[in-house]
N, C-alpha and C positions, 0 to 999 in steps of 0.2 A: 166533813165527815167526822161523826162524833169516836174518838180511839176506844171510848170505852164498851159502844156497844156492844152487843152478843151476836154473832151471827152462828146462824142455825146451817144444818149439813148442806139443806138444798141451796142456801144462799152463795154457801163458800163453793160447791162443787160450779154452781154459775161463772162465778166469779174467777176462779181460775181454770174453765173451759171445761172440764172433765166432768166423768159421769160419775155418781151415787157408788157406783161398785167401785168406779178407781178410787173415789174418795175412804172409803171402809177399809181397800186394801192399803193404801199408803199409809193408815192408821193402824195398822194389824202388823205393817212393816216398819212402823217408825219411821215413816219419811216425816210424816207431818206432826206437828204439837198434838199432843193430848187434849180431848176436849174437855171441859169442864161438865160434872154432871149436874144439870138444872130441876131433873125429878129422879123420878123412879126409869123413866125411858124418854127422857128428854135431855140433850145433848146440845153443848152451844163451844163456840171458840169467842174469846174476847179478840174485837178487832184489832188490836194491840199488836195481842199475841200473832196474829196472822201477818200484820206489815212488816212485826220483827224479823222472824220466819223466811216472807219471802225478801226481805232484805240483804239476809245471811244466805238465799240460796242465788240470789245471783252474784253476790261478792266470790262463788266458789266455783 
């Protein structure tokens, strides 16, 4: 797995089982990192930042 990729909302809401709307709200609530903006309405998370993320939510 490359760390640096981009993944995109639909990829990560896969990826950790939930749905598009949970995903929007746990970013509207700050559960989840800020995504990075890629255009004018294009949206991505570095895989990075995402391993970090769920690394620190299971150490808690």
């Amino acid at each position: 797995m490359n760390i640096n990729q981009i993944v995109r909302p639909n990829q990560l809401a896969h990826d950790l089982g939930i749905s598009l709307c949970t995903l929007w709200r746990w970013r509207q609530q700050g559960k989840i990192p800020q995504p990075m903006q890629l255009g004018p309405r294009l949206v991505g998370w570095r895989r990075e930042t995402i391993e970090e993320w769920l690394k620190s939510q299971n150490q808690g």
